[in-house]
C-alpha positions in Angstrom: -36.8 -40.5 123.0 -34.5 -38.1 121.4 -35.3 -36.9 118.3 -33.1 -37.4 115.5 -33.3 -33.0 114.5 -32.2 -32.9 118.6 -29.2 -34.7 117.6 -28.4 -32.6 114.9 -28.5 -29.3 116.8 -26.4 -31.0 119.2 -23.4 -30.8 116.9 -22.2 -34.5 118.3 -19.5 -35.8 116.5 -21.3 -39.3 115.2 -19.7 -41.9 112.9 -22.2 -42.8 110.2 -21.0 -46.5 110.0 -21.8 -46.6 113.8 -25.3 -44.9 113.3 -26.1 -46.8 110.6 -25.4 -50.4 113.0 -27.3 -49.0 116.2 -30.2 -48.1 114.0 -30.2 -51.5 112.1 -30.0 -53.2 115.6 -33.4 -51.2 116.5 -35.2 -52.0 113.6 -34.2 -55.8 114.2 -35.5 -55.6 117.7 -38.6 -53.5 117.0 -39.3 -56.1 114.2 -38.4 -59.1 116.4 -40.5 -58.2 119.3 -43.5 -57.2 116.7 -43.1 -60.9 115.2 -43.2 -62.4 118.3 -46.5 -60.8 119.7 -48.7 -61.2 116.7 -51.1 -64.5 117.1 -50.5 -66.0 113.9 -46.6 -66.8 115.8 -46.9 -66.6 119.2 -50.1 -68.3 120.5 -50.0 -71.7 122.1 -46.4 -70.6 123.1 -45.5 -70.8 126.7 -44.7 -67.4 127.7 -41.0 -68.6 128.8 -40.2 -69.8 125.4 -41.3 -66.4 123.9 -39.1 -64.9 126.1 -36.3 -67.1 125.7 -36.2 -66.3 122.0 -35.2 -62.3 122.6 -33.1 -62.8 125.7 -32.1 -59.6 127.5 -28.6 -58.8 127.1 -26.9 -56.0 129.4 -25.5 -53.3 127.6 -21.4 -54.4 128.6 -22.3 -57.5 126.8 -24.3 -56.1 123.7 -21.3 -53.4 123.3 -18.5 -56.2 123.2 -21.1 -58.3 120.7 -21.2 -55.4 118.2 -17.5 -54.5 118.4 -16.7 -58.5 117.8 -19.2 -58.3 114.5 -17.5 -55.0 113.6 -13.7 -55.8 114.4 -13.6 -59.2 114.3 -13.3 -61.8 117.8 -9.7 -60.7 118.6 -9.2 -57.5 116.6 -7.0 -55.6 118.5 -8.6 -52.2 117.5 -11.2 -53.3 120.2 -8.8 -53.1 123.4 -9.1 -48.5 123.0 -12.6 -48.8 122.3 -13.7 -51.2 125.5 -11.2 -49.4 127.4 -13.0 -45.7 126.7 -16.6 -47.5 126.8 -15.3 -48.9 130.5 -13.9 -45.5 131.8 -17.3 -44.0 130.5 -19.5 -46.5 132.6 -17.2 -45.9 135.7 -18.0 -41.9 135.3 -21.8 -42.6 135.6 -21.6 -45.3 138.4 -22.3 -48.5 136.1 -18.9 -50.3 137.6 -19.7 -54.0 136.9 -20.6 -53.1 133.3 -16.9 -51.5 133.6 -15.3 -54.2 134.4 -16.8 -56.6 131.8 -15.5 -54.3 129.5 -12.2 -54.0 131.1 -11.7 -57.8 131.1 -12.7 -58.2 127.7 -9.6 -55.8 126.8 -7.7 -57.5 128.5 -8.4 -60.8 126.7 -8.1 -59.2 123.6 -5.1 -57.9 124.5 -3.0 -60.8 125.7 -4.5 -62.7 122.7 -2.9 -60.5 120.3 0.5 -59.4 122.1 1.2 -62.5 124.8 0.6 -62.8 127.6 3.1 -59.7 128.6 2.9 -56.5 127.2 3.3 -53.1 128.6 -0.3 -52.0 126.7 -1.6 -54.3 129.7 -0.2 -51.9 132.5 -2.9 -49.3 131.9 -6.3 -52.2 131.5 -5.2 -53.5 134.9 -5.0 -50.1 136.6 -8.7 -50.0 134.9 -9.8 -53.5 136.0 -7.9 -52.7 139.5 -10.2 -49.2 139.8 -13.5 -50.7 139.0 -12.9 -53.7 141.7 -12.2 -51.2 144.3 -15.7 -49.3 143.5 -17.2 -52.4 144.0 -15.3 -53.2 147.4 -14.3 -56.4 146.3 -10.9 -56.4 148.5 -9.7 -59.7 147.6 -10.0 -59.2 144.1 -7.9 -56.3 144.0 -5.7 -57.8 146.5 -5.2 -60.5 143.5 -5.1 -58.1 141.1 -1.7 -55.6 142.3 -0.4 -59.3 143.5 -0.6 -59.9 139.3 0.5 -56.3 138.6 3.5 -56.6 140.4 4.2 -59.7 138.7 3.6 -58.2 135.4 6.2 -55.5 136.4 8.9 -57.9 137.3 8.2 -59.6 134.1 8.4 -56.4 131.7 11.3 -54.5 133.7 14.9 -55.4 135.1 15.8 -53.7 138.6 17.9 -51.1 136.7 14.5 -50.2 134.9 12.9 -47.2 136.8 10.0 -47.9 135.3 9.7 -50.8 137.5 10.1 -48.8 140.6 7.3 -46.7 139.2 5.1 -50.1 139.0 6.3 -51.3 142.6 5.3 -48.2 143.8 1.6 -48.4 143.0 1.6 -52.0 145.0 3.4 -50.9 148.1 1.4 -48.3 148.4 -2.2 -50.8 148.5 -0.3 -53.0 150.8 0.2 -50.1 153.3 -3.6 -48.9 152.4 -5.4 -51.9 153.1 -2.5 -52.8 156.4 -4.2 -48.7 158.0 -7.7 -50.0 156.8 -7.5 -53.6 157.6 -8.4 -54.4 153.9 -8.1 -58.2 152.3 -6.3 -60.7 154.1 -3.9 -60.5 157.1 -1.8 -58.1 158.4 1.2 -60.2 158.4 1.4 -61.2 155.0 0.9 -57.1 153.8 3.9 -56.4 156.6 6.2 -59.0 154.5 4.6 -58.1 151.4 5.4 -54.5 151.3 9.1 -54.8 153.0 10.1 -56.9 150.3 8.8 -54.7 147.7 10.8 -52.1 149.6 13.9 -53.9 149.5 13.4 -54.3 146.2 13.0 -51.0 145.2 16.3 -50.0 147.1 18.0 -52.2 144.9 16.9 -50.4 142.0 17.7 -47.2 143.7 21.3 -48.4 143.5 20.8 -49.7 139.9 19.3 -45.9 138.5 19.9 -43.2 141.0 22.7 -41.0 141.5 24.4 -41.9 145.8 23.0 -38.4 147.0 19.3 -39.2 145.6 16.7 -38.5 148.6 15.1 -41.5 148.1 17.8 -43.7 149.4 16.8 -42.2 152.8 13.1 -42.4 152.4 13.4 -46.4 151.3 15.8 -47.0 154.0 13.6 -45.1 156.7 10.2 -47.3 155.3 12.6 -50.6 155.7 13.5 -50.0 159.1 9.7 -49.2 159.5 8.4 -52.1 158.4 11.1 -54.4 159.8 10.0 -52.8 163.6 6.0 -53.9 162.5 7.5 -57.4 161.4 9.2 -57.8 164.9 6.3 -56.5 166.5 4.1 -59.2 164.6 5.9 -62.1 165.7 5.8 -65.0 167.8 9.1 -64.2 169.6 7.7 -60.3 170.2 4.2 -61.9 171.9 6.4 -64.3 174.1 8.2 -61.3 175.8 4.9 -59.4 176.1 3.6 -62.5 178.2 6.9 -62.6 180.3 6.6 -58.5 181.1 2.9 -59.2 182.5 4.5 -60.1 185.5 6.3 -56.6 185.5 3.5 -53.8 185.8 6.1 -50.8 184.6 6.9 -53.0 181.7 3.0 -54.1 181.1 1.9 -50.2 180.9 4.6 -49.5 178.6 3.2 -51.7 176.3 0.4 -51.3 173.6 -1.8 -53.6 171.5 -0.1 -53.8 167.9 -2.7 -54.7 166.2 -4.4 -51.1 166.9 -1.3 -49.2 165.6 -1.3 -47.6 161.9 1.4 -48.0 159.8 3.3 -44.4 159.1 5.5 -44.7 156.5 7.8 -41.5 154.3 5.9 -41.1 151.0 7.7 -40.7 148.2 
């Protein structure tokens, strides 16, 4: 246990009404779990039931307690708090206890600004990072699916802001298309040309004609158009036919094997 003259010396910066909480929430628990273990309380009480009375609480769940008795249920001076206690589990590995936290900003968040607001952008890219630590694919599959629409509903197409936002989700689609992650192929072939159609159109709405990224959407268009032709039903049927032609049947290649190269931007 560190002693209190060790945290002192430290020179941390500590806020007293914060101290002053943790150390009345130890003397509670110290006193709780003495209560609980002398005879005159505890005997003839089945061991479970002694238990049940202090349950153990994990430490996500304990930190979004105090804050609520601190702040209030839905203060919003909780979303920066559970955001910094989140990134701070993530930096020493504790990622579910991250993303309770996360999702409790969240909450908090579209409780006190709709369910909308550009103050959201940031907890998702937190909630988005902690699911991928945890490999849960589908979840973060979900979760850019939501981004995007959260984009689309803050930003117009002659917003580059929203092109920012679009960016980040075309570029999981191609990720988990090259890694085969969450769901299949297909739908992250359409998902990602549409996004890049999109973002041509807002090219057109914010960038001057000579702008280099007119080439580098166009190229990733025609990219993705190929896979989509490559993918489909009418490409398989004139694979089949060319088995009966052995120049055309070593010309060919499995798809499905093939990353996706795309111009970054």
């Amino acid at each position: 246990m560190t002693r209190l003259d060790e945290l002192k010396s430290a020179n941390y910066p500590l806020d007293p009404q914060l101290v002053v909480s943790q150390l009345l929430t130890m003397l509670l628990v110290m006193f709780s779990i003495t209560l609980l273990s002398s005879n005159s309380f505890a005997q003839g009480l089945p061991l479970n039931l002694t238990n049940d009375l202090v349950p153990a609480i994990d430490p996500a769940s304990r930190a979004t307690m105090t804050l609520e008795s601190d702040f209030g249920a839905y203060d919003q001076r909780q979303i920066e708090t559970l955001g910094d206690l989140g990134r701070l589990s993530q930096s020493v590995g504790e990622h579910q206890q991250a993303l309770v936290l996360f999702k409790q900003a969240l909450h908090v968040a579209r409780v006190n600004q709709g369910l909308y607001h550009e103050t959201q952008i940031s907890i998702v890219d937190d909630i988005i990072s902690a699911e991928i630590s945890l490999q849960n694919w589908e979840e973060v599959n979900n979760l850019y699916d939501y981004q995007e629409h959260l984009y689309r509903r803050l930003y117009g197409t002659d917003d580059s802001r929203l092109d920012a936002g679009l960016r980040k989700v075309s570029a999981w689609h191609i990720t988990a298309l090259n890694v085969g992650l969450a769901g299949n192929r297909i739908e992250h072939l359409r998902k990602v040309n549409k996004l890049f159609k999109l973002r041509m159109v807002i090219a057109e709405n914010t960038l001057p004609l000579d702008d280099p990224k007119f080439a580098m959407l166009a190229r990733n268009i025609e990219i993705f158009e190929s896979e989509l032709f490559l993918s489909s039903d009418l490409h398989r049927e004139m694979l089949i036919r060319q088995q009966h032609n052995p120049l055309a049947r070593r010309n060919t290649f499995r798809q499905d094997e093939r990353s996706v190269v795309v111009t970054s931007d």
